[in-house]
Backbone bond lengths (Angstrom), bond angles and torsions (degrees), N, CA, C in turn:
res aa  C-N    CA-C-N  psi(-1)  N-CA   C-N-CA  omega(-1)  CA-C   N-CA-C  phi
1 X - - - 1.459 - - 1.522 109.69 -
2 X 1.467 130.13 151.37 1.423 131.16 -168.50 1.329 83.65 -98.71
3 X 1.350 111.28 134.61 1.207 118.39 151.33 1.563 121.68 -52.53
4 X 1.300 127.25 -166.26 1.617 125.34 -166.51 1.739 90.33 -140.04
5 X 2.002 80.72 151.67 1.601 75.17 -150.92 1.770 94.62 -89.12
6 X 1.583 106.90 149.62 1.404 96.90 -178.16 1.478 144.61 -85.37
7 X 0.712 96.67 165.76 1.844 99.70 -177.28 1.198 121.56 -39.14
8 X 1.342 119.67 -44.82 1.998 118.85 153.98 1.145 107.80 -30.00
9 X 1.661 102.95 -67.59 1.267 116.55 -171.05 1.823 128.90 -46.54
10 X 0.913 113.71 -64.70 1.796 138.74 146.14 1.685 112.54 -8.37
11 X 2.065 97.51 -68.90 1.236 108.21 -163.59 1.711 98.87 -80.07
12 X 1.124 135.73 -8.67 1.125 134.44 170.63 1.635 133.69 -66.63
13 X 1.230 92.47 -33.98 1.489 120.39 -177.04 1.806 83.78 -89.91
14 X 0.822 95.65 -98.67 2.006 96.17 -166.83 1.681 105.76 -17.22
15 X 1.970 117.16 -52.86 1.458 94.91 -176.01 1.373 126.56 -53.41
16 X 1.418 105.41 -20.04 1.919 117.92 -171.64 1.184 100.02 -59.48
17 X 2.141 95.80 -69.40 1.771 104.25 176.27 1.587 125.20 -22.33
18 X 1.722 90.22 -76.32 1.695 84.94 -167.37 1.861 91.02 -125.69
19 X 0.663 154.82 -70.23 1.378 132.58 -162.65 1.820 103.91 -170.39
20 X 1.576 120.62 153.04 1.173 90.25 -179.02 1.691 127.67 -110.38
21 X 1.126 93.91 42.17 1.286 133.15 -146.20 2.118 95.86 -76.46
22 X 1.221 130.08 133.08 1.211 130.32 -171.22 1.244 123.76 -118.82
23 X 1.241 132.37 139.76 1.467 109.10 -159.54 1.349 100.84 -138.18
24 X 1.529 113.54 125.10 1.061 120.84 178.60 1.438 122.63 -68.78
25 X 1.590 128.01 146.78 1.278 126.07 -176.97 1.846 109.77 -125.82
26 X 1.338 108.79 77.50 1.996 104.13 170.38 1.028 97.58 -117.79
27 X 1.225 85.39 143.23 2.141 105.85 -174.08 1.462 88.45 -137.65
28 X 1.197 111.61 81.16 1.378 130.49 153.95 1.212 120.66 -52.37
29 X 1.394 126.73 154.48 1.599 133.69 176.45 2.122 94.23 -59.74
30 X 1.224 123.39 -42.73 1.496 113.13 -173.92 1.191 102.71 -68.83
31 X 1.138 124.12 -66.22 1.452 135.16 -170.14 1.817 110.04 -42.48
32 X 1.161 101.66 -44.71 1.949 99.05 172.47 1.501 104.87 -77.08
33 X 1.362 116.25 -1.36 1.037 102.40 165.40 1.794 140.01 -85.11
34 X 1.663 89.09 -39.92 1.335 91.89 158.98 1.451 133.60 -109.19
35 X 1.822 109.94 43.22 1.002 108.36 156.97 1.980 102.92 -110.76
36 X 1.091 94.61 33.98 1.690 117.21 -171.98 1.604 114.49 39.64
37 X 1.517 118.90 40.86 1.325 129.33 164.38 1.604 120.46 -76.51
38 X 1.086 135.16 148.75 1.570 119.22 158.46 1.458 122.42 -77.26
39 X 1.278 96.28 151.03 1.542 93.90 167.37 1.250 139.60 -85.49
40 X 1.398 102.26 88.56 1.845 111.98 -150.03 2.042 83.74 -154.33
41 X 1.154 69.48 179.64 1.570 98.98 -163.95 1.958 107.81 -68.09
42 X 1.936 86.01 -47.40 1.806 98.68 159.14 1.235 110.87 -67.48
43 X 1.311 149.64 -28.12 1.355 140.12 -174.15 1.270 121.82 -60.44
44 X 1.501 82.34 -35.37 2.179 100.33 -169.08 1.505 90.27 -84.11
45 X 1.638 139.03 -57.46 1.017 128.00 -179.80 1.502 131.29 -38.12
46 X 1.448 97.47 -39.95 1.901 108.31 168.42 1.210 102.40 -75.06
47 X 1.203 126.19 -28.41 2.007 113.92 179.30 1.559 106.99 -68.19
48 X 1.268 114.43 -45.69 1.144 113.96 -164.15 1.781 104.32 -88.00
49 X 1.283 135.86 2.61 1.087 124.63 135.44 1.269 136.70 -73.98
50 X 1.693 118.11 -9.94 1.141 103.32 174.13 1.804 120.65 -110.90
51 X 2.181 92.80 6.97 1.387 91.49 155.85 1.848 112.29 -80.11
52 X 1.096 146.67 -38.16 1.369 165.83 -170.82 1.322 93.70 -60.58
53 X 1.250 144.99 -75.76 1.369 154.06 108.56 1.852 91.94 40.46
54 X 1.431 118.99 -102.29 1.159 132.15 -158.70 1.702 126.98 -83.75
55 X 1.419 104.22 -0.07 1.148 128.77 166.09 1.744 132.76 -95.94
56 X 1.369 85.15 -32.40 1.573 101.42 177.41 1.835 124.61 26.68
57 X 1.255 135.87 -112.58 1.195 125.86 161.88 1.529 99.03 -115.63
58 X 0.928 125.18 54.10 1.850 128.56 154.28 1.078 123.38 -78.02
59 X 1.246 135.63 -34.90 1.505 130.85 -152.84 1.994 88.30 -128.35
60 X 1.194 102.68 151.71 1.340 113.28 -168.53 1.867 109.26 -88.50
61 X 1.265 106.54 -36.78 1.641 124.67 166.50 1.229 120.00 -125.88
62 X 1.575 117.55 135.77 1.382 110.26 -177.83 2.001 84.33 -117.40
63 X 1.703 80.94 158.76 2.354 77.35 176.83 1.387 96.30 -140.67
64 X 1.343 113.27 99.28 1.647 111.52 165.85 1.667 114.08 -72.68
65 X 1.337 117.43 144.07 1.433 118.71 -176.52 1.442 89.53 -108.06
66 X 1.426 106.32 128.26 1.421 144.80 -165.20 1.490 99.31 -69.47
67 X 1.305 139.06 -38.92 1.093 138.47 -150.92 2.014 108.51 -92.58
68 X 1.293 109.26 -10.26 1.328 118.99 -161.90 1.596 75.69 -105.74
69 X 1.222 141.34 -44.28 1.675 125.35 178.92 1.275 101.77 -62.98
70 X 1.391 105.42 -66.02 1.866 98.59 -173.69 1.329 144.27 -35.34
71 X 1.678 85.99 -27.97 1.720 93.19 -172.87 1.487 107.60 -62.24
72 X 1.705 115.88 -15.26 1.292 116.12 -160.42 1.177 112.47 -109.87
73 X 1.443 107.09 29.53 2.126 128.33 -170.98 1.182 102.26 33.10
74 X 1.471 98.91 -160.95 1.665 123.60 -155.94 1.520 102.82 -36.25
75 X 1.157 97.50 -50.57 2.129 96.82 178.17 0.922 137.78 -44.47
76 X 2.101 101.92 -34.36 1.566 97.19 -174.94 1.521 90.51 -101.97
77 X 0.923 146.85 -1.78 1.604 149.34 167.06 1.519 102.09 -65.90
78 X 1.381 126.46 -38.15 1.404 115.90 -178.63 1.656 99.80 -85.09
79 X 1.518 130.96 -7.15 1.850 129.75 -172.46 1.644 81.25 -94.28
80 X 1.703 135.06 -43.46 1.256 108.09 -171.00 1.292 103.83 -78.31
81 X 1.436 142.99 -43.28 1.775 110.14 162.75 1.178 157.77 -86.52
82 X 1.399 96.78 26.04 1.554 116.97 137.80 1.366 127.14 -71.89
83 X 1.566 113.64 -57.75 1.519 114.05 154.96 1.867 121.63 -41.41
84 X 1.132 107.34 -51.69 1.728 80.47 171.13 1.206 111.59 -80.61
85 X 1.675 136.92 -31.87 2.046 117.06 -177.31 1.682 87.29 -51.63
86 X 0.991 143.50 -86.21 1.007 141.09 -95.49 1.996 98.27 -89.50
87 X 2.054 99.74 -21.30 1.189 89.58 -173.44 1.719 104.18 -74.52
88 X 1.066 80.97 -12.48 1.974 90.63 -171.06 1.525 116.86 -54.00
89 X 1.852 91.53 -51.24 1.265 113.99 178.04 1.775 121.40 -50.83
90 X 1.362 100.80 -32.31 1.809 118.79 166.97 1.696 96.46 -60.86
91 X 1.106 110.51 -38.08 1.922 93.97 -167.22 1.460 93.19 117.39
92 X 2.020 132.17 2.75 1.770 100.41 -170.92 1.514 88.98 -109.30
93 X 1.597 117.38 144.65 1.219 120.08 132.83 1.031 123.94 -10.63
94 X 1.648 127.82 140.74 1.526 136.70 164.32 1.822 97.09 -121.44
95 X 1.089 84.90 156.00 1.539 108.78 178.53 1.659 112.48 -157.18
96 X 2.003 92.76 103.19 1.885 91.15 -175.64 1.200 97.18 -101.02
97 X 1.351 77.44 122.96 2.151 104.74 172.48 1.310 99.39 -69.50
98 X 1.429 134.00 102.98 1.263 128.45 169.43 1.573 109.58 -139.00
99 X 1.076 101.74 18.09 1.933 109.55 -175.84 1.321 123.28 20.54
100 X 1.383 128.20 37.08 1.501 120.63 175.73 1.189 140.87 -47.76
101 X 0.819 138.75 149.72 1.557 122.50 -165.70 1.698 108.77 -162.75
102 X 1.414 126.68 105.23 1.473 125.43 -163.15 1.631 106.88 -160.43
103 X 1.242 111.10 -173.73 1.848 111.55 177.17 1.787 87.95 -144.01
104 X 1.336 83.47 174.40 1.584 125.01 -159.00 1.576 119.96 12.96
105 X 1.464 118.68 -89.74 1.561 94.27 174.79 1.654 135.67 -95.73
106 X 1.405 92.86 6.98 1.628 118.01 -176.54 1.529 85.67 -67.46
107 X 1.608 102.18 -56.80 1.869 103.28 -145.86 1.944 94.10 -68.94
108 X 1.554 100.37 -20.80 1.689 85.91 -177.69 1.627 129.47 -86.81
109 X 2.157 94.82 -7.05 1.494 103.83 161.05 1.232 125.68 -89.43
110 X 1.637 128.34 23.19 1.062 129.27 168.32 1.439 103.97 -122.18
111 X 1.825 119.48 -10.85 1.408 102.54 168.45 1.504 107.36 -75.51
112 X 1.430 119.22 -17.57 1.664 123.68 -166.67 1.505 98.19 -75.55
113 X 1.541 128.17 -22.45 1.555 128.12 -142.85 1.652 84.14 -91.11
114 X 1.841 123.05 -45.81 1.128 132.53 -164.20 1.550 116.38 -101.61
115 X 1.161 136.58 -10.69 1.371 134.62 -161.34 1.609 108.42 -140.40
116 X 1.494 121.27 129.55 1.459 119.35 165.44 1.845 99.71 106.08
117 X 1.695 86.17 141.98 1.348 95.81 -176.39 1.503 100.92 -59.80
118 X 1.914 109.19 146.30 1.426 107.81 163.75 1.485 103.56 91.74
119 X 1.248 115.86 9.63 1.703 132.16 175.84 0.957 135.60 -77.98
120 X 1.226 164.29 111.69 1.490 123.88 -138.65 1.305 113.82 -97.46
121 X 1.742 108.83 21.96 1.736 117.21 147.51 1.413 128.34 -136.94
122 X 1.577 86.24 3.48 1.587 98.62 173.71 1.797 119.54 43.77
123 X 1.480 114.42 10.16 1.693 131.56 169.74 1.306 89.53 -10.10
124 X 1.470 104.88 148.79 1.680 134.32 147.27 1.391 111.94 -90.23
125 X 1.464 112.66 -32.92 1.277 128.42 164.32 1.621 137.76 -133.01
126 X 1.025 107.18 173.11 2.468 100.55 161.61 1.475 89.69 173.99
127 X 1.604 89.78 146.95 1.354 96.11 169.33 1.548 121.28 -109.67
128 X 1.132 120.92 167.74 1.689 125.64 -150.56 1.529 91.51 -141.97
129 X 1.584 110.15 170.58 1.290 125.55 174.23 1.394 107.36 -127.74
130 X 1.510 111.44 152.39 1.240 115.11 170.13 1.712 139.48 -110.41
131 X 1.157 94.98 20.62 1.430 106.68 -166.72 1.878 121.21 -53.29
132 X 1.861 97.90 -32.13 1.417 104.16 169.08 1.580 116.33 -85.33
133 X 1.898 118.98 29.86 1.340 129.38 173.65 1.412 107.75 96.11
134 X 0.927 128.64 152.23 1.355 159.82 167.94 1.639 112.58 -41.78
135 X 1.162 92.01 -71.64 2.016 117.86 165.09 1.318 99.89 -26.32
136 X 1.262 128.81 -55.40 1.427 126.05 -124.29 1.689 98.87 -100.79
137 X 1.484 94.40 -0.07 1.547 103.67 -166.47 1.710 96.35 -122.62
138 X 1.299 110.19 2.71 1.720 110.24 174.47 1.434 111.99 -58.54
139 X 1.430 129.53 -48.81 1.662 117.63 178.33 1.666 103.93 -75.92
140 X 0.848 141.04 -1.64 1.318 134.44 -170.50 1.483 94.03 -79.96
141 X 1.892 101.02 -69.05 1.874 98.78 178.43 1.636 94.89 -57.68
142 X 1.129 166.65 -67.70 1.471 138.31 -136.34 1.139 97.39 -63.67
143 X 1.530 124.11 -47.82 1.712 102.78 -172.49 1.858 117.45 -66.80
144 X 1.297 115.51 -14.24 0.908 119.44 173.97 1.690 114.47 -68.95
145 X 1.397 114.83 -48.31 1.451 127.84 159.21 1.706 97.45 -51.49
146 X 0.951 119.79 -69.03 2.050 104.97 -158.39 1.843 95.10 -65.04
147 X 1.280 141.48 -0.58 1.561 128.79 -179.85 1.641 87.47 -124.98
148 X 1.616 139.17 29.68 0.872 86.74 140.83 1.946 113.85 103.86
149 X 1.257 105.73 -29.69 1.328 135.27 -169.23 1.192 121.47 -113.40
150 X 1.428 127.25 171.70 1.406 121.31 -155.55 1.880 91.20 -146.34
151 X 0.993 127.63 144.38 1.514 149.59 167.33 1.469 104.69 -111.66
152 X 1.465 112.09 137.09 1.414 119.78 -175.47 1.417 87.46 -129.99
153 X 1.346 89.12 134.44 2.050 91.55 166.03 1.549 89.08 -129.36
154 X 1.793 79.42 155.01 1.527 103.79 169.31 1.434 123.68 -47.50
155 X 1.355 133.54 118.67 1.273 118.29 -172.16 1.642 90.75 -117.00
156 X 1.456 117.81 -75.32 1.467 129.23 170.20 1.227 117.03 -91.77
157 X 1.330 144.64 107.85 1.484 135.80 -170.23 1.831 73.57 -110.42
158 X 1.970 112.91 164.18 1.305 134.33 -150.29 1.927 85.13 -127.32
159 X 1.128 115.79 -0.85 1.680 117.76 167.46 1.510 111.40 -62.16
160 X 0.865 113.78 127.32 2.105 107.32 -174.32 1.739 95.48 -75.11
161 X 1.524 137.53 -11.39 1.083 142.36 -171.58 1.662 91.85 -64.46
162 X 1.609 110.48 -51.65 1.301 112.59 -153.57 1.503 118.03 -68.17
163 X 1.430 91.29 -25.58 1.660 111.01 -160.99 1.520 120.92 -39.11
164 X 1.530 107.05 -41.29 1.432 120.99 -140.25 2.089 86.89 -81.12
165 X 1.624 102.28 -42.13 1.114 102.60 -178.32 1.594 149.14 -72.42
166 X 1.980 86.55 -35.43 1.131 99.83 154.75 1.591 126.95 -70.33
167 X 1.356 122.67 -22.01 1.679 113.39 173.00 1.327 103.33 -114.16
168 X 1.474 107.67 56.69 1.634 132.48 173.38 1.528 78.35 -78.08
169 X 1.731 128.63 143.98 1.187 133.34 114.30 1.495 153.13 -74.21
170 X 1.431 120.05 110.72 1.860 116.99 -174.85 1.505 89.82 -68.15
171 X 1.696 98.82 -171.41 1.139 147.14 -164.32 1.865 95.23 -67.86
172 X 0.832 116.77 -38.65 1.431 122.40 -161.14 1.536 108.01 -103.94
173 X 1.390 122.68 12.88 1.424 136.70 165.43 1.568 123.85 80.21
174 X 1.864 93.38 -2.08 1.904 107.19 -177.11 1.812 97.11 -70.54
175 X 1.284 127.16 166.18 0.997 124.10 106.19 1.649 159.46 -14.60
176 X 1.017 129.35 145.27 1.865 116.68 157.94 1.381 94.76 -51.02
177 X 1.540 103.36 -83.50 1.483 103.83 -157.66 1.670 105.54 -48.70
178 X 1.253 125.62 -51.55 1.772 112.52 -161.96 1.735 99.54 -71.33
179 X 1.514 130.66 -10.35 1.882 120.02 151.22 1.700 104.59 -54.99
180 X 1.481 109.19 -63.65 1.037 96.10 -169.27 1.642 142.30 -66.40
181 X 1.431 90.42 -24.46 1.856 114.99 160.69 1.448 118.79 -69.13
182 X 1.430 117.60 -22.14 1.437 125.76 156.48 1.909 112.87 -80.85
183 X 0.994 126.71 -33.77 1.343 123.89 177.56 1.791 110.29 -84.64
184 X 1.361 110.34 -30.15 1.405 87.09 167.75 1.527 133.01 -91.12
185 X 1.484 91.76 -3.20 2.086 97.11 177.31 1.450 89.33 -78.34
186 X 1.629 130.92 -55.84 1.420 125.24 -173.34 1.873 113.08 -41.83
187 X 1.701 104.61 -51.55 1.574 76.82 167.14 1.232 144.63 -107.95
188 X 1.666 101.47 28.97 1.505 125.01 150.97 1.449 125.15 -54.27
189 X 1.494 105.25 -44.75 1.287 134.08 -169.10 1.623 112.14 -78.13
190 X 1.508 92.91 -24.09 1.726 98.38 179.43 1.243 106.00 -110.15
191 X 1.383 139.10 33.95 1.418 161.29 158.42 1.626 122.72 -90.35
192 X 0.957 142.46 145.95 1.315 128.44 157.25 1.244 130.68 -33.53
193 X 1.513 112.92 178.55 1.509 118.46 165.49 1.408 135.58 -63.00
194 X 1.503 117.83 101.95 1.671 112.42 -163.79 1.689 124.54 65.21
195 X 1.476 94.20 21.06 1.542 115.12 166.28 1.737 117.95 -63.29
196 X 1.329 97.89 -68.47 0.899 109.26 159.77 2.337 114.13 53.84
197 X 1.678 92.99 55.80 1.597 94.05 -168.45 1.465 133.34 -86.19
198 X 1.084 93.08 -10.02 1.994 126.00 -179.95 1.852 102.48 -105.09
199 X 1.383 103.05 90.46 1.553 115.22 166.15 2.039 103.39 -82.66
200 X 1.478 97.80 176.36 1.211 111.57 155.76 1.271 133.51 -146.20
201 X 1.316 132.74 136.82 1.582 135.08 168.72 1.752 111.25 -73.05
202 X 1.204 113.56 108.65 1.374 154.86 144.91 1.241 129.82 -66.76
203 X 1.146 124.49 86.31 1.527 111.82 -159.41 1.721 108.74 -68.26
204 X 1.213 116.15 148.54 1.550 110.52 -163.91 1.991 98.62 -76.16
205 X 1.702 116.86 -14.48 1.500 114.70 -174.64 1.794 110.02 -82.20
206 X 1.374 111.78 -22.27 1.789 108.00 161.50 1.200 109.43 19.72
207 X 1.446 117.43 134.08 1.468 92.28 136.08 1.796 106.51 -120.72
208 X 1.444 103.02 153.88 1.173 118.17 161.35 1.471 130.22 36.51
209 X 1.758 102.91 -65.05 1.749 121.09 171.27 0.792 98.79 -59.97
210 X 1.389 156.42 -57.29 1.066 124.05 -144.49 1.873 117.73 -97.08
211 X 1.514 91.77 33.42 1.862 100.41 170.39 1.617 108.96 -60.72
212 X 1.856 97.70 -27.97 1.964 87.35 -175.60 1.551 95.01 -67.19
213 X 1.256 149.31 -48.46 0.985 128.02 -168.73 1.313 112.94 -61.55
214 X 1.109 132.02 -19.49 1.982 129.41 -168.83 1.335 97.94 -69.11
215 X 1.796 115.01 -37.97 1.163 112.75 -168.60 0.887 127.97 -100.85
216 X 1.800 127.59 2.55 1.344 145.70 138.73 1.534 106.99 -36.30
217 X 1.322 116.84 -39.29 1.677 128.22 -154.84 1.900 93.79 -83.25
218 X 1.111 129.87 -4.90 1.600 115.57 165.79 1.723 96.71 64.96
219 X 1.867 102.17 -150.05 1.034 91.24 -171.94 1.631 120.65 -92.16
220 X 1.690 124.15 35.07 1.072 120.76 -146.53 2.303 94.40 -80.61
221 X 1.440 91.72 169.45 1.678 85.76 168.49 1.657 106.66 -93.23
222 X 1.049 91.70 -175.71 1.962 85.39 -166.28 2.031 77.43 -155.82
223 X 1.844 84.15 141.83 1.430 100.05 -176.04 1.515 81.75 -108.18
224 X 1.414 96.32 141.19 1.899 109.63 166.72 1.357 118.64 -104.84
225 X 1.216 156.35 75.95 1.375 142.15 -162.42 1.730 109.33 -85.58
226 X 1.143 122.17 -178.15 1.186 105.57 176.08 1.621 122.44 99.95
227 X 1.488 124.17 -26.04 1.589 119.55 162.67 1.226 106.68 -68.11
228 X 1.350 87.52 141.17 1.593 101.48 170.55 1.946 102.82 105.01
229 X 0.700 111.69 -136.76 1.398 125.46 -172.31 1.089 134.61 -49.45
230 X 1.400 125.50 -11.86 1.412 176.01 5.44 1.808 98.57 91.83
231 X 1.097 101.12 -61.80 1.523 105.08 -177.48 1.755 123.08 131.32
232 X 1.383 92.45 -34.37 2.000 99.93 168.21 1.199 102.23 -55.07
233 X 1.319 109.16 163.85 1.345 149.07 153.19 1.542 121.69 -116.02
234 X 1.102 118.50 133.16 1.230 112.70 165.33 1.868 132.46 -37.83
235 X 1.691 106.25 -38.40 1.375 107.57 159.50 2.220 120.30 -44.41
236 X 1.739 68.53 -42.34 1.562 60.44 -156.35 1.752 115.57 -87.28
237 X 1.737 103.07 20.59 1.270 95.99 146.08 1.751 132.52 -82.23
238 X 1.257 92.80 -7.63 1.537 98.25 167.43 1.439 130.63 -20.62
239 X 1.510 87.06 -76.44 1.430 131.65 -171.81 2.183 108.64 -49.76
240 X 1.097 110.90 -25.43 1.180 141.05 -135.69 1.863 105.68 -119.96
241 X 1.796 98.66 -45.95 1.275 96.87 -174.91 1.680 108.47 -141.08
242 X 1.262 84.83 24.32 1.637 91.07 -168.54 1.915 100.53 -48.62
243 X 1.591 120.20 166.40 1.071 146.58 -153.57 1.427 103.57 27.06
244 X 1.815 137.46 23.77 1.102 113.15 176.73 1.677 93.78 -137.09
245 X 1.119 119.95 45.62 1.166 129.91 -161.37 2.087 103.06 -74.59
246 X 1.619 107.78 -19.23 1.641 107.33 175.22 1.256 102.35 -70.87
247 X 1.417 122.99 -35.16 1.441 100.83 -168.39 1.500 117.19 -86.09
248 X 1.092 124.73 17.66 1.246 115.20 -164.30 1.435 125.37 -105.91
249 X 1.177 145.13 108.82 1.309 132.74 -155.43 1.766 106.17 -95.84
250 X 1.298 113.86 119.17 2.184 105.08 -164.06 1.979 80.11 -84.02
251 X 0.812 86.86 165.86 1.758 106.20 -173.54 1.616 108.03 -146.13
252 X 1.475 109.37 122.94 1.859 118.40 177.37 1.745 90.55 -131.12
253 X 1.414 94.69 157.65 0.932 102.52 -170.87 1.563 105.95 -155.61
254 X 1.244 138.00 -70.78 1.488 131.72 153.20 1.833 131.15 -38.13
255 X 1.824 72.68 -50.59 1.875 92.45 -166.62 1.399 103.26 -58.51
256 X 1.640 119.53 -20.49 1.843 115.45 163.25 1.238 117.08 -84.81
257 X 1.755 118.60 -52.30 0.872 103.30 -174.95 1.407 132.13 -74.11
258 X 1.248 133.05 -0.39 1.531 147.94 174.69 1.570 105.44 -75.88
259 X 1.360 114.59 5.18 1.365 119.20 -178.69 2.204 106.88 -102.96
260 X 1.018 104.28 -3.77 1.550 115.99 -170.25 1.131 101.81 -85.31
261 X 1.406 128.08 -167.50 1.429 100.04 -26.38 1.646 134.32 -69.11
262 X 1.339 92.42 -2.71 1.626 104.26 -165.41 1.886 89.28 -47.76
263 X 0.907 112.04 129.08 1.778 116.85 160.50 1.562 117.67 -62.24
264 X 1.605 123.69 -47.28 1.716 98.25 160.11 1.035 145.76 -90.39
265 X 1.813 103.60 15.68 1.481 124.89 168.52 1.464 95.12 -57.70
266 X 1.909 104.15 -61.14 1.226 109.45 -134.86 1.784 87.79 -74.41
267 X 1.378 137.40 -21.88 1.211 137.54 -166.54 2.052 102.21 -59.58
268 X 1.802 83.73 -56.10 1.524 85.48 -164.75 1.777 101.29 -69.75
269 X 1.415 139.78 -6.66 1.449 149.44 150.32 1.687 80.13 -30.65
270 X 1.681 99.75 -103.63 1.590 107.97 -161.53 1.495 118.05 -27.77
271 X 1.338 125.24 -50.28 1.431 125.14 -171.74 1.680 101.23 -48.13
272 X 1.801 105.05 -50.45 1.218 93.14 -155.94 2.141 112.71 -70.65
273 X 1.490 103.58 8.34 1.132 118.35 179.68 1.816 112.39 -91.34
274 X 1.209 92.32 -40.26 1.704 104.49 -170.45 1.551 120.50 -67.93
275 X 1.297 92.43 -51.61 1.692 97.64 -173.33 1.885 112.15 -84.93
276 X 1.630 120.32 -15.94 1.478 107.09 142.77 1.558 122.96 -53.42
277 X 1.370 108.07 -54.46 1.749 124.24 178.82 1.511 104.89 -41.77
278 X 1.379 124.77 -56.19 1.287 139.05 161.60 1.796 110.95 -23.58
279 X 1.539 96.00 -78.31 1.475 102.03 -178.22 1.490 114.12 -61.37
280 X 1.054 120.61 -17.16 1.776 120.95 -169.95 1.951 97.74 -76.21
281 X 1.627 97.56 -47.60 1.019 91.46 178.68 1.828 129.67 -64.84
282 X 1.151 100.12 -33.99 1.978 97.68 168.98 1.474 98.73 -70.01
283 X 1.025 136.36 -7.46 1.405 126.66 176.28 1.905 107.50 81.57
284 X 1.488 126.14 44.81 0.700 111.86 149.33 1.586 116.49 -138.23
């Protein structure tokens, strides 16, 4: 049987195609509000047609945050997997932001919920947390490696909440984040060629210092969230990821959707996201 080609792989080709630019999807109780939707299960369904609608095959990854469907139970859990078949069906990557984070068979019923044909989201991607260790999240990325898909864990989140913990120092003078930026290039490294199944979240607001950690991270891709509204700029991922500018996925998420509901508001939103993302990526 051929294996399936992976998510490096995938997102590489699409950033060339059309840009590699990622687009966040929360449909918050405010946000349906002032695109004058209700907050119901139909509300989110009309939002999310007129992101699908205005996104079309432009953007190379789309990332719905799991928690803005859920709030709206079984209903809005069946509007977020429709929203990813259908983004799939365009040709973009999905990536469900749902940060899980668990051990032994918990952590392997949430790799079953997100990863592998016959899934009931069939993800290209999701990101996870590691706080109960690294280890505990090793079969989660293999199944992510055998479908094909990529798991991003939190390495640097750009929340000042996170800060104190993630540039916690052990015994051995690393960091959280530079253990965990060392444990996921190691099982990058013990993956195939351009496998590449252990991503990381990078917050796109960084500053600067923490390039030793980018470069702890080998050749993994790194999701940036955070342009736009957040406060980054695309410049100032430069600074941050300079010479590794392929792996990096820029991520908006307000700064588009605060452009709706009109649908070619929200279109010309994305453009004005894509074709910087574009240039960041050739590196100029």
């Amino acid at each position: 049987m051929t294996s399936p080609q992976s998510f490096a792989q995938r997102f590489a080709r699409l950033a060339d195609e059309r840009s590699p630019f990622c687009l966040g999807v929360d449909p918050s109780k405010d946000l349906l509000a002032r695109w004058g939707l209700p907050d119901t299960a139909k509300g989110l369904s009309d939002f999310c047609e007129r992101i699908l609608d205005a996104a079309g095959d432009s953007v190379a990854v789309v990332k719905p945050q799991s928690a803005f469907f859920e709030r709206h139970g079984p209903s809005g859990l069946l509007v977020l997997q429709s929203l990813m078949y259908r983004f799939k069906d365009a040709g973009t990557l999905t990536l469900l932001d749902v940060k899980r984070g668990d051990i032994g068979t918990t952590m392997d019923a949430y790799a079953e919920t997100v990863f592998g044909a016959g899934s009931p989201y069939e993800a290209d991607a999701a990101t996870f947390t590691a706080y109960l260790g690294l280890g505990a999240l090793v079969k989660t990325i293999e199944r992510a490696r055998a479908s094909g898909a990529c798991a991003f864990l939190v390495v640097r989140s750009s929340n000042p909440e996170g800060a104190s913990l993630q540039t916690s120092m052990g015994a051995d003078g690393r960091t959280v984040a530079e253990v965990l930026a060392d444990g996921l290039r190691e099982l990058n490294e013990k993956a195939g060629p351009g496998e590449l199944p252990a991503g990381a979240v990078m917050g796109a607001t960084l500053p600067a210092s923490d390039r030793g950690v980018v470069k702890r991270l080998g050749g993994a891709l790194m999701l940036t969230p955070g342009i736009g509204a957040q406060g980054a700029g695309f410049d100032d991922l430069k600074s941050l990821f300079a010479g590794r500018e392929a792996q990096v996925i820029p991520t908006a998420t307000r700064s588009v959707l605060e452009a709706g509901p009109d649908v070619a508001s929200l279109r010309a939103a994305i453009q004005r996201h894509v074709e910087p993302a574009r240039r960041f990526r050739m590196g100029t």
